[in-house]
C-alpha positions as CSV (number, residue, x, y, z in Angstrom):
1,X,97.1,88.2,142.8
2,X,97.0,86.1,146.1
3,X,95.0,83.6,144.0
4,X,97.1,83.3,141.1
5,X,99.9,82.8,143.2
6,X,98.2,79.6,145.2
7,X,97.0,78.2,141.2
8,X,100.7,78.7,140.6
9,X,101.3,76.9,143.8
10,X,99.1,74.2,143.2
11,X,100.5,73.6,139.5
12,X,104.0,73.7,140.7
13,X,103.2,70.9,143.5
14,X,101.1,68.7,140.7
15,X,104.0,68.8,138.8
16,X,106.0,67.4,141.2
17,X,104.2,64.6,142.3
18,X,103.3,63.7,138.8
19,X,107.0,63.7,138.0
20,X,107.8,61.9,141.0
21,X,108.5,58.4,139.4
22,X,110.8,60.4,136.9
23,X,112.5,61.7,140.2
24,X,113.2,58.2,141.3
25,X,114.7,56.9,138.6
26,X,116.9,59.6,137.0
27,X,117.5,61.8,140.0
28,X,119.0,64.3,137.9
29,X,116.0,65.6,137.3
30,X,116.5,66.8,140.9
31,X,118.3,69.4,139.4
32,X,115.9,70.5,136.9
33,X,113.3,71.2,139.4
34,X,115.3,72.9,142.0
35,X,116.4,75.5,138.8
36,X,112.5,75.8,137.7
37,X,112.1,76.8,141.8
38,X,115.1,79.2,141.4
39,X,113.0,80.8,138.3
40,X,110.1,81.2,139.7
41,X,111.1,83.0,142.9
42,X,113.4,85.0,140.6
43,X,110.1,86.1,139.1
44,X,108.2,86.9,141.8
45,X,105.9,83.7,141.4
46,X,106.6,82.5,144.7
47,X,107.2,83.7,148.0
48,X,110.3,83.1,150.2
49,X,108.1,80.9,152.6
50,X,106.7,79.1,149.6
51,X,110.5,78.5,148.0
52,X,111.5,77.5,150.7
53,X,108.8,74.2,152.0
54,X,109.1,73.2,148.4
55,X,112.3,73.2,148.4
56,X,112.4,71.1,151.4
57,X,110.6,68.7,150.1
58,X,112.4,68.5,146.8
59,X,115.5,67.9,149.1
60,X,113.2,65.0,150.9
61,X,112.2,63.8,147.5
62,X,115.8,63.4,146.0
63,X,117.2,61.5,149.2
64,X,115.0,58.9,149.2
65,X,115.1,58.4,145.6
66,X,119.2,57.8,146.3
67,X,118.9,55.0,148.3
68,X,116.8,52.1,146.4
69,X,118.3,52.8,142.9
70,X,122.1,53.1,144.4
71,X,123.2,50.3,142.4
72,X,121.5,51.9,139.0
73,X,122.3,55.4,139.1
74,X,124.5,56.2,142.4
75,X,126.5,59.1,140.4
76,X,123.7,60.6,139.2
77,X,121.2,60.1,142.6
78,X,124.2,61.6,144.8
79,X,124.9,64.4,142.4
80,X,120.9,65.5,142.3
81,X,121.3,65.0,146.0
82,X,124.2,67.7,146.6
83,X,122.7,69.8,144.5
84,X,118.8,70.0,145.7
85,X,121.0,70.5,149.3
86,X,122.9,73.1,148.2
87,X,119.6,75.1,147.5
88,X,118.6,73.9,150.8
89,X,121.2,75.7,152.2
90,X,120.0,79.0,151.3
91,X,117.5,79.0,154.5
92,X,119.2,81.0,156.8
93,X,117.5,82.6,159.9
94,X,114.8,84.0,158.5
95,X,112.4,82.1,160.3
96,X,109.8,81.5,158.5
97,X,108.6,78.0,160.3
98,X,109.9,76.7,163.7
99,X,113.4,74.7,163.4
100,X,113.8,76.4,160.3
101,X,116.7,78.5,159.6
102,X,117.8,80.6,156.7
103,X,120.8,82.6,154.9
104,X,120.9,86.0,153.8
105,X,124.0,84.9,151.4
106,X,122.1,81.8,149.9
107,X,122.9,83.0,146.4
108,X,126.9,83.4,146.7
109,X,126.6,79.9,148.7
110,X,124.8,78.2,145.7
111,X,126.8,79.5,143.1
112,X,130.3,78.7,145.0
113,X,128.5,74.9,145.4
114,X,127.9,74.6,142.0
115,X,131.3,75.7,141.3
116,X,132.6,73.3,143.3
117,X,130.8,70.4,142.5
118,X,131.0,71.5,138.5
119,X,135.2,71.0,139.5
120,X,134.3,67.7,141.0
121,X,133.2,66.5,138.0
122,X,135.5,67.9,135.5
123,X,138.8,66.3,137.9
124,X,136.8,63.2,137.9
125,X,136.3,63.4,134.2
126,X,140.0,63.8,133.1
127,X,141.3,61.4,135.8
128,X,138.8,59.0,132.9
129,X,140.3,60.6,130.4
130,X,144.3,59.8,131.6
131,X,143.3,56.6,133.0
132,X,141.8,55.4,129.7
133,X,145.2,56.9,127.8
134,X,147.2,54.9,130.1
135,X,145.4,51.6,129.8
136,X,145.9,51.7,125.8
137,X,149.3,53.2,125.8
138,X,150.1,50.2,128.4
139,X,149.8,47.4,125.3
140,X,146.8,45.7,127.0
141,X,144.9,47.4,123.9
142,X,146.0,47.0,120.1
143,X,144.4,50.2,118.2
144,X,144.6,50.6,114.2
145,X,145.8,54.2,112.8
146,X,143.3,56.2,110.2
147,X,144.6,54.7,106.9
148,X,146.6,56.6,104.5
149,X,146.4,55.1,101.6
150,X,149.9,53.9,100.0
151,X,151.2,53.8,103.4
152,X,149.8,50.3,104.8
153,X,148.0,49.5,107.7
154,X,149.5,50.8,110.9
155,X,148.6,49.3,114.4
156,X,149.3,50.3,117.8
157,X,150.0,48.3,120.6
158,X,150.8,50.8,123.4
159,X,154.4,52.3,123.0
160,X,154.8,50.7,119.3
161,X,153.4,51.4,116.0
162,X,153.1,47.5,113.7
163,X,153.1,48.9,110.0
164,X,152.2,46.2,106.9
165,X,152.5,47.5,103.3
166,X,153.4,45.9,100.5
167,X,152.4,45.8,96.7
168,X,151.4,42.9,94.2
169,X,151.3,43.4,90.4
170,X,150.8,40.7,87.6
171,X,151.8,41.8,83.5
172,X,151.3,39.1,80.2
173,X,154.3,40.7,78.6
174,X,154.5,39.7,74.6
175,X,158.0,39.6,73.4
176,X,159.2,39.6,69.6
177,X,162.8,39.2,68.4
178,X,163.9,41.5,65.8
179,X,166.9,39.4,65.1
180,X,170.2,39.8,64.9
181,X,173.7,38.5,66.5
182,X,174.0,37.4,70.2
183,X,175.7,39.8,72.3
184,X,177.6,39.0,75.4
185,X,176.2,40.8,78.9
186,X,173.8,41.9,76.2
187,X,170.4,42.5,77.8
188,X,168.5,42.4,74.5
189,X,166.4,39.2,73.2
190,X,166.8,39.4,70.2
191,X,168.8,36.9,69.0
192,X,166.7,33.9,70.4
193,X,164.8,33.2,67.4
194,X,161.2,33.0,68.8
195,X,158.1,34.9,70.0
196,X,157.5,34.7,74.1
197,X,154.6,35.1,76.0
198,X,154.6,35.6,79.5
199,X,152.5,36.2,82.8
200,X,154.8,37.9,84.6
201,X,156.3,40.0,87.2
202,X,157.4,43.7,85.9
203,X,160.5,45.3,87.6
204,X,159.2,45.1,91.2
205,X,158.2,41.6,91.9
206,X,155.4,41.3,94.9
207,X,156.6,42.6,98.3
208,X,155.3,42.5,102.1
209,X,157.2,44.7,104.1
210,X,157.2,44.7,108.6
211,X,157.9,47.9,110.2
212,X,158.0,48.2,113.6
213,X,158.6,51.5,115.1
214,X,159.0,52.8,118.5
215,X,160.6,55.8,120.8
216,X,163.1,55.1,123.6
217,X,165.0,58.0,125.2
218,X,164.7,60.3,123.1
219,X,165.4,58.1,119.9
220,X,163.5,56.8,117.1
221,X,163.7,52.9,116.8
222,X,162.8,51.1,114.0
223,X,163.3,47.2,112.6
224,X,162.3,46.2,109.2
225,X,161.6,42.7,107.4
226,X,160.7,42.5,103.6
227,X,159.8,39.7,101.5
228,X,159.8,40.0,98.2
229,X,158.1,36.7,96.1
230,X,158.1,36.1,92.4
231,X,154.8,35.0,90.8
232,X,157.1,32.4,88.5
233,X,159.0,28.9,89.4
234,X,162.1,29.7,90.8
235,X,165.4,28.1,89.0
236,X,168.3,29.4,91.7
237,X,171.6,30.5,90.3
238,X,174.0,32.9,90.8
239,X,171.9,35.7,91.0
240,X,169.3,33.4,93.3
241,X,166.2,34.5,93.2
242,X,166.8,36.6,90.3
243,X,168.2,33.9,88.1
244,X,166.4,33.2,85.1
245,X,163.0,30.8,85.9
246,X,161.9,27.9,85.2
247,X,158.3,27.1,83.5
248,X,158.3,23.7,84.3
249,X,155.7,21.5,86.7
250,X,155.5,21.8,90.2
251,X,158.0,24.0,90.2
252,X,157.7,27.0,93.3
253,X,158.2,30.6,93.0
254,X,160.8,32.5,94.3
255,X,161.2,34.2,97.6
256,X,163.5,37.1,97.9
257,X,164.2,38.4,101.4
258,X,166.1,41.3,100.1
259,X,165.6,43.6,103.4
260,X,166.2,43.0,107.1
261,X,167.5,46.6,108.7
262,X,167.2,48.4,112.2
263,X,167.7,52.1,112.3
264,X,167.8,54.6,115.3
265,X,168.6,58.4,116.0
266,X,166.5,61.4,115.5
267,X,165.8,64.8,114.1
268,X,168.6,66.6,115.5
269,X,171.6,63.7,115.5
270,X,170.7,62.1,112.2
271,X,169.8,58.4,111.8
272,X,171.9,55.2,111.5
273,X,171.1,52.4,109.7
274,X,172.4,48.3,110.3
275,X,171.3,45.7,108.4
276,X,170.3,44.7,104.6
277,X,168.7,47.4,102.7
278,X,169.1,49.0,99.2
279,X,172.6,50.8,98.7
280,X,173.1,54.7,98.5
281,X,174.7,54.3,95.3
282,X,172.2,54.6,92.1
283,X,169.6,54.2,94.2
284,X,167.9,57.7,92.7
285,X,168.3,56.2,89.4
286,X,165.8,53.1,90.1
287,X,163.4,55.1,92.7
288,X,162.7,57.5,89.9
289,X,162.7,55.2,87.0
290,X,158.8,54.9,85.8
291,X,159.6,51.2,84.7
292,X,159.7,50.5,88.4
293,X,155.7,50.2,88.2
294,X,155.7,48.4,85.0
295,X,158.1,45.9,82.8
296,X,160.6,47.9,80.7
297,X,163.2,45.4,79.4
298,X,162.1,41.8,79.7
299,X,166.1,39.7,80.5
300,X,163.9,36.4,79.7
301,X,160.7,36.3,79.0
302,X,160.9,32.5,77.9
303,X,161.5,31.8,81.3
304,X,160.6,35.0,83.4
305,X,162.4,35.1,87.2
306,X,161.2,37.1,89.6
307,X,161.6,40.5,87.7
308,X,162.2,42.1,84.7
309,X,165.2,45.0,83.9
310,X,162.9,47.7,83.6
311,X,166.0,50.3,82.7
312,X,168.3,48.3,84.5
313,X,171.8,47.8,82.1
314,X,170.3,50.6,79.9
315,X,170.4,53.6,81.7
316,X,171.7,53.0,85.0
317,X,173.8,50.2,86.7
318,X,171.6,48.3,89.6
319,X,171.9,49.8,92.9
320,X,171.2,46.6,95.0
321,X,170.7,45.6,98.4
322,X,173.5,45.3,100.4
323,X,174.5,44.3,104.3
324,X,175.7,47.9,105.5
325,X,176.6,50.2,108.2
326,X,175.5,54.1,106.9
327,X,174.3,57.1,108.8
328,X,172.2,59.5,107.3
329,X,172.2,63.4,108.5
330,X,168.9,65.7,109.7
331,X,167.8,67.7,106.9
332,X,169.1,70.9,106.6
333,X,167.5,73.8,104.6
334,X,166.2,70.6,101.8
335,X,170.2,69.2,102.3
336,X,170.7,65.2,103.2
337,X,173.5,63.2,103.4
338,X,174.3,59.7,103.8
339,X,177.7,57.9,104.2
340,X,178.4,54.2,104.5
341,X,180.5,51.5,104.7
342,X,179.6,48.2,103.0
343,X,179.9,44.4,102.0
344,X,182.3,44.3,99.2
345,X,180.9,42.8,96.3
346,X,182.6,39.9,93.9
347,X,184.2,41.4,90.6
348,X,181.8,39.0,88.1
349,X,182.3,38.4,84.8
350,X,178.6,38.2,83.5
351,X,179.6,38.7,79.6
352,X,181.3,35.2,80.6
353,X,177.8,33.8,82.1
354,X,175.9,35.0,79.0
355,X,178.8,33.7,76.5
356,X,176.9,33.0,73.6
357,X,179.8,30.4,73.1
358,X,180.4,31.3,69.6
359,X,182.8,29.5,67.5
360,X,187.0,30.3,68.1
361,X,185.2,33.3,71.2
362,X,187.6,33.2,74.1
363,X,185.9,31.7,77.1
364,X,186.7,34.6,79.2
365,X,186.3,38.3,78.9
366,X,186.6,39.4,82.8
367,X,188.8,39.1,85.6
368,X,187.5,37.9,88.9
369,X,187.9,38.6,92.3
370,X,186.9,37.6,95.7
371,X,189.4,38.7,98.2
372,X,188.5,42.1,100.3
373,X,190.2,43.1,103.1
374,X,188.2,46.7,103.0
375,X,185.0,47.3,103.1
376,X,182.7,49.5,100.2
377,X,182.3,52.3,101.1
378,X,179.6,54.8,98.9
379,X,178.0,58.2,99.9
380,X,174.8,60.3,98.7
381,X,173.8,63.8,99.0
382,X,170.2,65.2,97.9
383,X,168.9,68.9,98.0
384,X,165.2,69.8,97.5
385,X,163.7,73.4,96.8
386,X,161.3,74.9,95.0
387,X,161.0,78.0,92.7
388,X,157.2,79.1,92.5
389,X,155.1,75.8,91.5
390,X,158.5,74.3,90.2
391,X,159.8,71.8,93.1
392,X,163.3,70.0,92.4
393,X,164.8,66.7,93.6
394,X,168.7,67.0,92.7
395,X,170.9,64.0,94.0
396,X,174.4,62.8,93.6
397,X,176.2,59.5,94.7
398,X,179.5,58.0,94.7
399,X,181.1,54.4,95.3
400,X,184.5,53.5,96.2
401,X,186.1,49.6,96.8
402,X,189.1,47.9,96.2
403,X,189.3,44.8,94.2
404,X,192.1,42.8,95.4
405,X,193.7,39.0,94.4
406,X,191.8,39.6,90.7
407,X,192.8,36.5,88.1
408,X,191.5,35.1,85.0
409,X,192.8,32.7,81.8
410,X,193.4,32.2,78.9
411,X,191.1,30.2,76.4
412,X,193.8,27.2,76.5
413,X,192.9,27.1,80.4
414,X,196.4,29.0,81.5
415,X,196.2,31.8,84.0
416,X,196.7,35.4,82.5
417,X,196.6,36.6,86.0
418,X,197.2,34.8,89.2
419,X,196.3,35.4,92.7
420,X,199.3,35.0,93.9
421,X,200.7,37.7,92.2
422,X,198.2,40.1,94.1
423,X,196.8,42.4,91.3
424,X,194.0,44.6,92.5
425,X,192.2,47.7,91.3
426,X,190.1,50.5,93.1
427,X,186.9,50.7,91.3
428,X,185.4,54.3,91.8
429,X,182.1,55.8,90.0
430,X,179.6,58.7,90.7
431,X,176.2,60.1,89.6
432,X,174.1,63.1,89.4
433,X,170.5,62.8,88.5
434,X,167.1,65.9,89.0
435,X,164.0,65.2,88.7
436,X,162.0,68.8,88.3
437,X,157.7,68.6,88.7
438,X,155.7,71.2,87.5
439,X,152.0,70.8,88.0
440,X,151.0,67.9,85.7
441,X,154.6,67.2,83.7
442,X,157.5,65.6,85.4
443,X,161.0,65.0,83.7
444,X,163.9,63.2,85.3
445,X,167.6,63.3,83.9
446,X,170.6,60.9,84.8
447,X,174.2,60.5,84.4
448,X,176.4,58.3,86.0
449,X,180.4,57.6,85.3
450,X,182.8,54.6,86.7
451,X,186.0,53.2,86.4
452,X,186.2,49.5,87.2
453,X,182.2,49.8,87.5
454,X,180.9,47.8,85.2
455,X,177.9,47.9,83.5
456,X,174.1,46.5,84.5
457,X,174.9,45.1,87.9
458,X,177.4,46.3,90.0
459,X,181.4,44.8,89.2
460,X,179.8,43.1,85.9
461,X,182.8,43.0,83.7
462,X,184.0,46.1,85.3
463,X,187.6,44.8,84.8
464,X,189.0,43.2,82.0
465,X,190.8,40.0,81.7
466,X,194.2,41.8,81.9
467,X,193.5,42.9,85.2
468,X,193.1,46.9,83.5
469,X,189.7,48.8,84.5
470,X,186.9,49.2,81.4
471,X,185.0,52.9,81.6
472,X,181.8,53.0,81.9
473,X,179.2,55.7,81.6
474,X,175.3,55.8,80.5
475,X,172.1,57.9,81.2
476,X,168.5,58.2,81.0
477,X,166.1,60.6,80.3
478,X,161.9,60.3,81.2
479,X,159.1,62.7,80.6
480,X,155.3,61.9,82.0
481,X,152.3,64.4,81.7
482,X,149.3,63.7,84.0
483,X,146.5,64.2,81.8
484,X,144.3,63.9,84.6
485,X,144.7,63.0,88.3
486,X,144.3,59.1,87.6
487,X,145.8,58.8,84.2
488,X,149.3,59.3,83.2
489,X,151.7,59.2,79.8
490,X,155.5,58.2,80.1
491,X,158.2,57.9,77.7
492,X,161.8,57.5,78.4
493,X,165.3,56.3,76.6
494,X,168.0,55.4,78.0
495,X,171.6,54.1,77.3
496,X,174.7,52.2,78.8
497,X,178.1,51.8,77.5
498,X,181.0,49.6,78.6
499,X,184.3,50.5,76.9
500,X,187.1,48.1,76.0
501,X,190.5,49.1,78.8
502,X,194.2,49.6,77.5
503,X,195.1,46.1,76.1
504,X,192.3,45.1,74.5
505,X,191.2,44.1,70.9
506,X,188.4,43.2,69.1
507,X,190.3,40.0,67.6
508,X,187.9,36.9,67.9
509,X,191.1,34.9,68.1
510,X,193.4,36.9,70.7
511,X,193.5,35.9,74.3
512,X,192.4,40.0,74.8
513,X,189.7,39.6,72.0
514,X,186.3,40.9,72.9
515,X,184.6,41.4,69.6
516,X,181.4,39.7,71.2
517,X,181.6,42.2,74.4
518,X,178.5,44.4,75.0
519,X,179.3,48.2,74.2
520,X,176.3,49.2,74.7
521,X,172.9,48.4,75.5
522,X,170.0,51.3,75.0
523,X,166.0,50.9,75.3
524,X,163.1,53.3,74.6
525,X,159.7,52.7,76.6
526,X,156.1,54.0,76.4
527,X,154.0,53.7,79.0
528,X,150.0,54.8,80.4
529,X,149.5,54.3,83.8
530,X,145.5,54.5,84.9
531,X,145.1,54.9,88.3
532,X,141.9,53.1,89.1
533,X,141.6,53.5,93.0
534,X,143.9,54.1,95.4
535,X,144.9,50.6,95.6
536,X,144.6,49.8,91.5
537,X,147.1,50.6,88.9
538,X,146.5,49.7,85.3
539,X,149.6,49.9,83.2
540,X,149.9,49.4,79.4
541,X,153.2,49.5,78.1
542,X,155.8,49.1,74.9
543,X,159.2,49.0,75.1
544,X,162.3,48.4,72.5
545,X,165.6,47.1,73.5
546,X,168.5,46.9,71.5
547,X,172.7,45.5,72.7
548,X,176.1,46.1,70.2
549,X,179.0,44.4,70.8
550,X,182.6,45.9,70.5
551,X,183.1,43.9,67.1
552,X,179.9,45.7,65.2
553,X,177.4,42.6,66.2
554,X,173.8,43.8,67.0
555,X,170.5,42.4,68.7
556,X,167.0,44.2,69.5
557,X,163.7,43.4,70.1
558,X,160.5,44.5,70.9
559,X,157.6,43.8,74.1
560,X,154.1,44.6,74.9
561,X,153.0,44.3,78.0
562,X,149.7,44.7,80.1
563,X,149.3,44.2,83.4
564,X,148.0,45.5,86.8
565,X,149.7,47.0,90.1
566,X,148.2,46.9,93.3
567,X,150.2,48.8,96.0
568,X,148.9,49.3,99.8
């Protein structure tokens, strides 16, 4: 036994001077061989008188290696060091050599060390961890967020999150006239005579949107900038970058900086909202519209602006983006609601911009307006809830504002209604709209109702040149089936009417004659929508568009159009 134990002995020692270099370098092998002592006197392999010189000699060993390799490996040298001395430490008066002095407790002694220094380290390793949080929360560092797709790329530069999205699509959109009688505010073609082709923005032109987003005090803070260019020459009108284009040379595309907002609040007060963004009023109608990713009506095609109609003026009346001041509530049980005052908006006689100037036509079928000494004021309310796998989206709007100082004339150029004699009218309208999923099929339904509203844009001929409000009303309907994940069918029809107000006639030769004015306009659209990657949408569509006038005139055509979305 004695002789094993000195083989041992000498294998042990071997070891350790073979290893020696090792120790020099990378003293945490100190620890290694101080636990492989532990084992072996655990085992009975070495006696204490042998634990204990080696042990000294380990300690010896791992001091000297700490000194010329301080500036390589100081942390680890001086960690090897405490812990080769904490084994030291177990000697204690047993006396097995001169000057050499052990403890009967050695083992509670080395375990409460290693506790100690174990709690060293882990302080030392989450003061890293809070210093290195600090110094990138401090702005020093810009990060970028794991990308989501369809939610742009989000960087962080300390306190503030940087967000870029945006979308670019391109369509050739082929457009055939099938005839018929121009129709004033008539958003058909069809009377033009020709075949179009296009290449094209669809409903949506391109768009870069800024969002920068931060938390102060308790409140979310947030400033937004979109840009919205056109692909085609810009020919700047009264509806500005949505005026009809022009395809002529060196010509420059539109730019459309339709959004500039800053909102703040939170969860529990709610969120209010300054600046230029899209109104309360209609806006439903458009968000869920599936022409928004694709052309639906085509306005021009001849010379394409910055977007098509989609449904716009046949189905629903533009919501637009308009200067406000609106708060919106926290959400309560799936309930929202928003409330707002805004810029008032001109009355507009667009029938008058689109006269087709037929023969003995009066020149004018709308009042106008410009004077507002009130502001717009509109409102929204949406409630979302689910029964099993059906989930529901049910909204409803309303708009109120006052139209004051309204005139117009007479086809001989004499005013039928001064401003002096301060006639006004308080346009008011309202919608209700669901959209209902259920696994792969999705409908949407929409009604909306105003008096003094107008039909297409907001105020277009809403009043008539007598100063009396026209009704209008119109709806939409849209059904899409996923037939797979990435590939989708949509067909919709939709339909707005403008009605004639007490007064008026369809005689072509009355000062109240509007035989030419749009009743209604109507469209029906087909659409596929492939979904090649999460940035890629291919979209092949067909729509038909059809506008009646009060005095039995009609127009319609017909579009194809093929294109691609890209969204980010």
């Amino acid at each position: 036994m004695a002789s094993g134990k000195k083989a041992l002995l000498a294998t042990v020692m071997a070891a350790s001077v073979a290893g020696m270099p090792h120790l020099l370098w990378a003293p945490a092998y100190a620890d290694d061989y101080a636990d492989l002592l532990d084992v072996l006197r655990a085992k009975g392999s070495l006696t204490r008188h042998e634990y204990d010189t080696l042990l000294a000699k380990h300690v010896h060993h791992a001091a000297l290696a700490a000194e010329p390799h301080a500036g390589h490996a100081v942390r680890g040298a001086s960690s090897g060091t405490r812990t080769a001395a904490a084994h030291a430490g177990r000697g204690a008066q047993a006396g097995y050599e001169p000057g050499i002095r052990f403890d009967a407790g050695a083992e509670e002694n080395d375990v409460s060390l290693r506790a100690e220094d174990a709690a060293t380290r882990a302080e030392a390793s989450a003061r890293s961890a809070q210093e290195a949080a600090n110094a990138l929360n401090s702005g020093n560092f810009v990060r970028v967020a794991k990308y989501v797709p369809g939610k742009g790329l989000t960087f962080k530069a300390g306190p503030i999150d940087i967000n870029l999205s945006g979308f670019v699509n391109g369509f050739y959109s082929y457009n055939s006239p099938a005839g018929g009688r121009p129709i004033a505010g008539g958003v058909s073609s069809g009377s033009s005579g020709f075949d179009s082709s296009a290449v094209r923005n669809g409903l949506l032109p391109a768009g870069f949107i800024l969002k920068m987003n931060t938390v102060q005090q308790g409140m979310d803070i947030s400033a937004v900038l979109g840009m919205y260019p056109g692909l085609d020459n810009a020919k700047p009108a009264a509806f500005n970058a949505n005026s009809g284009g022009s395809p002529v040379g060196l010509g420059t595309a539109g730019i459309d900086l339709r959004q500039v907002y800053m909102t703040f609040g939170n969860k529990e007060m709610g969120t209010f909202k300054i600046g230029r963004d899209l109104a309360l009023f209609a806006s439903d109608a458009i968000m869920n519209d599936a022409t928004l990713l694709s052309v639906g009506s085509t306005g021009s095609n001849s010379a394409p602006g910055n977007t098509s109609l989609g449904r716009i003026g046949v189905g629903y009346v533009y919501a637009d983006w308009i200067p406000q001041i609106s708060y919106t509530s926290p959400k309560l049980g799936g309930f929202q609601g928003s409330v707002g005052i805004f810029q008032p908006l001109d009355e507009f006689g667009y029938a008058d911009a689109t006269n087709p100037t037929a023969t003995n036509a009066p020149s004018q079928y709308s009042a106008s307006a410009t004077q507002h000494s009130s502001p717009m004021v509109q409102g929204r309310a949406v409630y979302d809830f689910s029964v099993s796998d059906l989930q529901v989206h049910i909204w409803a709007s309303f708009l109120i504002q006052h139209m004051q100082g309204l005139t117009s004339t007479r086809p001989d150029g004499t005013a039928l209604l001064s401003e002096d004699q301060h006639h006004g009218a308080m346009v008011e309208a309202g919608d209700i709209g669901t959209k209902l999923t259920y696994g792969p099929l999705e409908g949407v339904a929409y009604y909306y109702r105003g008096s003094g509203l107008g039909t297409t844009g907001l105020f277009f001929d809403g009043v008539a040149a007598n100063g009396r409000k026209r009704s209008s009303e119109g709806y939409y309907v849209q059904g899409a089936y996923h037939i797979t994940k990435k590939f989708r069918l949509v067909g919709s029809y939709g339909v707005s009417n403008l009605y004639l107000a007490g007064g008026e006639n369809t005689a072509t030769e009355s000062a109240l004659g509007s035989a030419g004015l749009v009743r209604r306009n109507q469209s029906e659209v087909g659409a596929a929508y492939y979904q090649m990657t999460d940035w890629l949408t291919v979209v092949g569509e067909y729509s038909h568009t059809s506008s009646a006038a009060h005095g039995g005139g009609k127009e319609s055509d017909n579009t194809a159009s093929g294109g691609v979305m890209l969204m980010f």
